[in-house]
C-alpha positions as semicolon CSV with decimal commas, in nm:
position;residue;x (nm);y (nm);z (nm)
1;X;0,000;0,000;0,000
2;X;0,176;0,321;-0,091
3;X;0,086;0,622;0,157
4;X;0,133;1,004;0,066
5;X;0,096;1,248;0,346
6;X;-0,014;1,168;0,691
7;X;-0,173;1,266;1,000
8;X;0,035;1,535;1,233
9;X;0,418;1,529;1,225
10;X;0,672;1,285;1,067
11;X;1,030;1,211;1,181
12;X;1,301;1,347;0,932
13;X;1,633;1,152;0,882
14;X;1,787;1,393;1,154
15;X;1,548;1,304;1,431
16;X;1,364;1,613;1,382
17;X;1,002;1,743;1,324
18;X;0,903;1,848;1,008
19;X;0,542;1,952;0,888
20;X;0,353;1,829;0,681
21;X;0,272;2,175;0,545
22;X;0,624;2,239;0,501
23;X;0,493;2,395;0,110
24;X;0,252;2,649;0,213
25;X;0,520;2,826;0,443
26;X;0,427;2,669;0,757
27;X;0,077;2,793;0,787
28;X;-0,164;2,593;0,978
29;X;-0,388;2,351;0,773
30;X;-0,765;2,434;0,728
31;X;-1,033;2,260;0,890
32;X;-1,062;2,019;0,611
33;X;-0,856;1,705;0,682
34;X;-0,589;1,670;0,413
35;X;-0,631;1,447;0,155
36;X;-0,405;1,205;0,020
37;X;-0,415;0,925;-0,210
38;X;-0,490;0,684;0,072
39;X;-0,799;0,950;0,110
40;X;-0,883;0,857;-0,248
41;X;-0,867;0,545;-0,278
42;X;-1,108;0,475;0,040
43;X;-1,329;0,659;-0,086
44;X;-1,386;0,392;-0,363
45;X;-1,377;0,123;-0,086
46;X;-1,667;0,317;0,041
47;X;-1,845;0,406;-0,272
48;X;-1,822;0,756;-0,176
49;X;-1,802;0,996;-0,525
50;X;-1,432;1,186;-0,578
51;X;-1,402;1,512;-0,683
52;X;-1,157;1,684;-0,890
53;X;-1,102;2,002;-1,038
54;X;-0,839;2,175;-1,264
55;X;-0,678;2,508;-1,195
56;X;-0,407;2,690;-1,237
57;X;-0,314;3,017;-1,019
58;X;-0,289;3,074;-0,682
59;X;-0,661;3,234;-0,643
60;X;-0,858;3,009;-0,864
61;X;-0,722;2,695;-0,732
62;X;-0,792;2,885;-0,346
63;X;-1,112;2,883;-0,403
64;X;-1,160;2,551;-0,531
65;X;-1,001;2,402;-0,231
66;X;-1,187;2,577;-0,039
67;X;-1,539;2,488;-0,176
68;X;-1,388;2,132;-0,078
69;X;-1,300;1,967;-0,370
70;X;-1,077;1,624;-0,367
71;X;-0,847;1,675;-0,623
72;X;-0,678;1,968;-0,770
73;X;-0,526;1,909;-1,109
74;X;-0,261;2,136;-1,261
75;X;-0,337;2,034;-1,627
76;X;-0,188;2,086;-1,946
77;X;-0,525;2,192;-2,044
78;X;-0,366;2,540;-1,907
79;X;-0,154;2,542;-2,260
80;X;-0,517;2,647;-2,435
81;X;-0,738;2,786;-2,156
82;X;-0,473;3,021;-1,986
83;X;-0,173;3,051;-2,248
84;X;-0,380;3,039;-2,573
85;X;-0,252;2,728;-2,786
86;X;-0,405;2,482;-3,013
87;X;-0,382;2,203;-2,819
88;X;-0,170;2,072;-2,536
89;X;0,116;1,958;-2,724
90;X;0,330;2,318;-2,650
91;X;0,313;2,366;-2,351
92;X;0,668;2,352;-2,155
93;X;0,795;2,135;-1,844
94;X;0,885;2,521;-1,710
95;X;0,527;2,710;-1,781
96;X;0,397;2,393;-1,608
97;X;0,603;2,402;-1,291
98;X;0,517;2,773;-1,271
99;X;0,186;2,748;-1,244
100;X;0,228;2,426;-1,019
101;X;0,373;2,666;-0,764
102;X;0,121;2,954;-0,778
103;X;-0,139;2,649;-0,703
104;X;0,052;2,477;-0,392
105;X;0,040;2,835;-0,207
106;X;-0,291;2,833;-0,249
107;X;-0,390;2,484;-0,204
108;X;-0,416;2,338;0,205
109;X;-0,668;2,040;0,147
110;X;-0,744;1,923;-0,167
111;X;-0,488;1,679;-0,321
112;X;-0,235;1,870;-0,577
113;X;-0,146;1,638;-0,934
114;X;0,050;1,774;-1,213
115;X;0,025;1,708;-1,530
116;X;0,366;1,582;-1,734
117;X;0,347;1,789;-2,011
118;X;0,445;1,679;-2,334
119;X;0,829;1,546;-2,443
120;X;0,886;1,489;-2,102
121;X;0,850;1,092;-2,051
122;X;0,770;0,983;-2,366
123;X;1,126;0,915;-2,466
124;X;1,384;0,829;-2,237
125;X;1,258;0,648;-1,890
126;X;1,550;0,864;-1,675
127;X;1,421;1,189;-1,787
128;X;1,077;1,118;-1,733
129;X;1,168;1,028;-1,360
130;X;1,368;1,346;-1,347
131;X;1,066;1,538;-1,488
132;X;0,857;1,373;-1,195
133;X;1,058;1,463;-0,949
134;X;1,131;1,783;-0,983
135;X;0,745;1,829;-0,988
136;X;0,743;1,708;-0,627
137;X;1,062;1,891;-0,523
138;X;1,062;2,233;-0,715
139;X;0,680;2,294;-0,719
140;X;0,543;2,100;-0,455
141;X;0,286;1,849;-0,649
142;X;0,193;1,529;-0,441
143;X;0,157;1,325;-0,762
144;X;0,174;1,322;-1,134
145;X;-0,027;1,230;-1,379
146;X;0,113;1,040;-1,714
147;X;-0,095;0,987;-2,000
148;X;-0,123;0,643;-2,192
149;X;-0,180;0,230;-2,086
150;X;0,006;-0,048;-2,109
151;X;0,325;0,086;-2,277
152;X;0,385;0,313;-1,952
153;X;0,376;0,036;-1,741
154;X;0,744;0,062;-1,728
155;X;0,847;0,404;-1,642
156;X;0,509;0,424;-1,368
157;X;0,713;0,161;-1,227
158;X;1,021;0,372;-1,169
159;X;0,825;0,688;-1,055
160;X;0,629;0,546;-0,757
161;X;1,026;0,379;-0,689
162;X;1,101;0,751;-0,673
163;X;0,812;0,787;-0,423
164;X;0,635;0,988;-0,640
165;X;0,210;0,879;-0,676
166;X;0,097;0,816;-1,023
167;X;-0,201;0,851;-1,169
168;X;-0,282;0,730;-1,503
169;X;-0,471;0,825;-1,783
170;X;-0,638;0,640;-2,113
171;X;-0,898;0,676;-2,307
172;X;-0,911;0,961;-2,540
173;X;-0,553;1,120;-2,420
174;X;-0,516;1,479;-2,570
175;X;-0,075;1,391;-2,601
176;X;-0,206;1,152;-2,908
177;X;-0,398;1,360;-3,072
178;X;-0,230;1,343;-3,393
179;X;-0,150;0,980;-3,369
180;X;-0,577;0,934;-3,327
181;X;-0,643;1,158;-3,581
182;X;-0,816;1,414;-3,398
183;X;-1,029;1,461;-3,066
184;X;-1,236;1,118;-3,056
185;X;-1,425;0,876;-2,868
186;X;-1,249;0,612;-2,769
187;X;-1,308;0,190;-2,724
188;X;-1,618;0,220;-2,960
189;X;-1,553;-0,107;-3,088
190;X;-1,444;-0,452;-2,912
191;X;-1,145;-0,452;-3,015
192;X;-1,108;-0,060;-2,862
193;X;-1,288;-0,147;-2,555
194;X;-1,021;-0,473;-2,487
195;X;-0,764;-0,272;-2,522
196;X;-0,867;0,007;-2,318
197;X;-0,934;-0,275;-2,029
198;X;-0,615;-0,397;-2,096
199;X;-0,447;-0,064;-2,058
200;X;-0,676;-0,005;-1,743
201;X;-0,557;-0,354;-1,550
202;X;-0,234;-0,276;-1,675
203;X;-0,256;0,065;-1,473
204;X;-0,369;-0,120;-1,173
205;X;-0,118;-0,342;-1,213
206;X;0,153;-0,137;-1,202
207;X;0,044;0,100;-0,893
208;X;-0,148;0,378;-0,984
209;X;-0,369;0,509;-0,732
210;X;-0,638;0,667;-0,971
211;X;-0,713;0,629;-1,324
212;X;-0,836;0,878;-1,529
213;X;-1,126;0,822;-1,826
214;X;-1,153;1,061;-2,106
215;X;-1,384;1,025;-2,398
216;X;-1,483;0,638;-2,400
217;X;-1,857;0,508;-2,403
218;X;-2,033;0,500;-2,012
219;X;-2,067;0,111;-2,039
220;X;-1,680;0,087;-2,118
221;X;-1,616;0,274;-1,866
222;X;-1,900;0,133;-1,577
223;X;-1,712;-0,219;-1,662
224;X;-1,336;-0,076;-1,632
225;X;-1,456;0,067;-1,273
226;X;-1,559;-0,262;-1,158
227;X;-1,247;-0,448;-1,274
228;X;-0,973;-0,271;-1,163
229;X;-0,908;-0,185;-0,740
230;X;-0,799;0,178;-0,803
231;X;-1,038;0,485;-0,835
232;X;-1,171;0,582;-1,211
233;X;-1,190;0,966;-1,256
234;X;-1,441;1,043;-1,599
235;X;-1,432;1,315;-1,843
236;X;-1,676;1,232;-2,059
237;X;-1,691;0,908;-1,952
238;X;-2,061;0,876;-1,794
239;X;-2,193;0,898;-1,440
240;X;-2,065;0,513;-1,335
241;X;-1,692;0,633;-1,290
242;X;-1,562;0,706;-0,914
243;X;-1,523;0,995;-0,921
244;X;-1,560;1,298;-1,195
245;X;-1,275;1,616;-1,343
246;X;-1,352;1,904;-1,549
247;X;-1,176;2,187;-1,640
248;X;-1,191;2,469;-1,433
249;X;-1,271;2,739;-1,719
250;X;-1,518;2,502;-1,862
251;X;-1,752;2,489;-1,556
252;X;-1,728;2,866;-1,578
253;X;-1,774;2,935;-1,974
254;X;-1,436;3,106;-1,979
255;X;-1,367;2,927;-2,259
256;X;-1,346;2,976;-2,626
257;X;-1,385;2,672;-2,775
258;X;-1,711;2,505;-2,920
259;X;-1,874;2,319;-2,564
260;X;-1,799;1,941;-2,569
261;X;-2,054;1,753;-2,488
262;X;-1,977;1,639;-2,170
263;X;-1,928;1,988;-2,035
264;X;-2,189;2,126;-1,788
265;X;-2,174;2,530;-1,739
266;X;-2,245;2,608;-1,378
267;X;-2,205;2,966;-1,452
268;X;-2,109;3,227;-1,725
269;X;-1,801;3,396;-1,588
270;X;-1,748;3,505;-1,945
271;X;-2,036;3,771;-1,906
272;X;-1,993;3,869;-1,558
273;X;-1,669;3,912;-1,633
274;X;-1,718;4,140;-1,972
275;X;-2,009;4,310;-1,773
276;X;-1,762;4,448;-1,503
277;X;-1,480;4,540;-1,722
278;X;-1,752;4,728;-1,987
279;X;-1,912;4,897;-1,658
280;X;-1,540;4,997;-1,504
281;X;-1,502;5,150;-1,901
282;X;-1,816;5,360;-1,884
283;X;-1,781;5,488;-1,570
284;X;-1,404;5,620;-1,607
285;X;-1,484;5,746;-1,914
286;X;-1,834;5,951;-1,792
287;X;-1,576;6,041;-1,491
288;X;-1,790;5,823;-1,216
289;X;-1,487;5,660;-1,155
290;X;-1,333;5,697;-0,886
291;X;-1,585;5,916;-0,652
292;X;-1,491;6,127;-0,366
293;X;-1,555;5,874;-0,144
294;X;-1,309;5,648;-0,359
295;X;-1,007;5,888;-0,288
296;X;-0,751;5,978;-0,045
297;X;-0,750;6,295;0,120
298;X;-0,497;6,490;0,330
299;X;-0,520;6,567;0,666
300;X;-0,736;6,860;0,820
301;X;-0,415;7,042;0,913
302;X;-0,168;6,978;0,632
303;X;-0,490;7,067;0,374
304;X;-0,510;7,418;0,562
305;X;-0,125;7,463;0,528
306;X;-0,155;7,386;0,137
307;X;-0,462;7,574;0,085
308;X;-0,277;7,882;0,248
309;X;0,013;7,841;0,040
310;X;-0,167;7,806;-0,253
311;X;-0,364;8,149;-0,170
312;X;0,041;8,320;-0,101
313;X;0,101;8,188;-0,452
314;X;-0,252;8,329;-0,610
315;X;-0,199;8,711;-0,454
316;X;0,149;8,709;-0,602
317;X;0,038;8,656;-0,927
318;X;-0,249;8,903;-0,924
319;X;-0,007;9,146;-0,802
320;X;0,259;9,178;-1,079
């Protein structure tokens, strides 16, 4: 059983105390208990639905954690909802530790996963443990998240030797999108479904302590849930999954893009948003902005001083 986190303080290799808030500067944690990926994975035991959310900067993710959600995923979505590219394929190993960091001094509760970006452990098995770990150590993350089945077997197998937690992803995995020829359902015929069980056992197999579902039919993935022992998390996956992710922006309609279906819009920050900023416009430029009540002022004493400077200044120039 591998354990991140605990409960209160751990022993370091000097003898020592060290907290286990050690990344968010020593403050005290939040009433929430913190949750790990022992947390998760009981909560399958117990049937008990798993949260997760993306984000991506310190006040976002803040208030995600504190509405009490699970999981907090640092996603490589952030290459097209915060940075503005095609797809996920550009974004870098730095952009992604950056805004890793903003998130952990946010985050107190909610489990923090990054996502490996692109290039970084598709090749060579060494440097995608080096990526991994400098996740943990330069950013803070608790666990990564590695896209693909049965051929990453190997190298998930090295990370969680690194102590780092894994969790896995298959199904329609944005990384291939050129190699599936686009955005696409996934497993929508037998032989797609056996190998997306395959990949999921696989997964299970090799350690990971959640498995992510993107884009495959609810039935596949209602029967890859009851196979393997490790949480499913769905993205357009159906309602039978463990536990369920979106994308921050998405939830919000801060996004460009054409809605997938899967999507649900709990609000439209998009207008609220445009509403404020076209308000704050109007009002500086009809000069309601700022009001007298919005400004400084001096003091009583040093306003009387001006002001009778100001009137030394005026009779000297009606004098000449």
């Amino acid at each position: 059983m591998r354990v991140t986190g605990g409960i209160g303080l751990s022993p370091n290799c000097t003898g020592g105390k060290m907290s286990i808030t050690s990344f968010n500067g020593g403050q005290p944690s939040s009433a929430r208990p913190k949750v790990t990926t022992l947390t998760i994975q009981e909560k399958k035991h117990r049937r008990e639905p798993i949260t997760c959310l993306t984000a991506y900067d310190y006040a976002t993710s803040r208030l995600v954690d504190e509405a009490g959600i699970d999981m907090i995923l640092v996603g490589d979505s952030l290459a097209q909802v915060v940075l503005g590219y095609d797809s996920t394929l550009p974004v870098t190993m730095e952009e992604m530790l950056h805004h890793t960091r903003a998130v952990r001094r946010a985050v107190k509760s909610a489990l923090l996963i990054a996502d490996m970006p692109f290039g970084t452990y598709q090749g060579d098995a060494t440097e995608g443990v080096r990526n991994a770990v400098r996740f943990v150590k330069e950013s803070g993350a608790e666990a990564v998240k590695l896209e693909g089945g049965d051929k990453r077997v190997d190298l998930i197998r090295r990370v969680l030797d690194a102590e780092i937690p894994v969790m896995g992803h298959i199904g329609l995995t944005p990384q291939s999108v050129h190699k599936m020829g686009g955005y696409k359902v996934q497993g929508k015929d037998l032989a797609g479904v056996e190998q997306l069980v395959k990949d999921a056992v696989a997964l299970d197999r090799a350690g990971v302590f959640s498995i992510v579902l993107e884009g495959v039919p609810r039935e596949v993935a209602a029967m890859i849930t009851e196979e393997v022992s490790v949480p499913t998390i769905g993205i357009g996956a159906g309602p039978d999954c463990d536990g369920q992710v979106l994308v921050f922006h998405d939830i919000l309609s801060l996004t460009f893009a054409p809605k997938a279906k899967f999507v649900r819009r709990y609000a439209d920050g998009a207008a609220l948003i445009r509403n404020a900023v076209e308000q704050f416009r109007t009002d500086v430029e009809t000069r309601n902005y700022p009001s007298d009540e919005e400004s400084y002022h001096l003091p009583k004493d040093t306003k009387a001083e001006l002001d009778a400077i100001l009137r030394r200044k005026q009779l000297k120039a009606y004098s000449r």
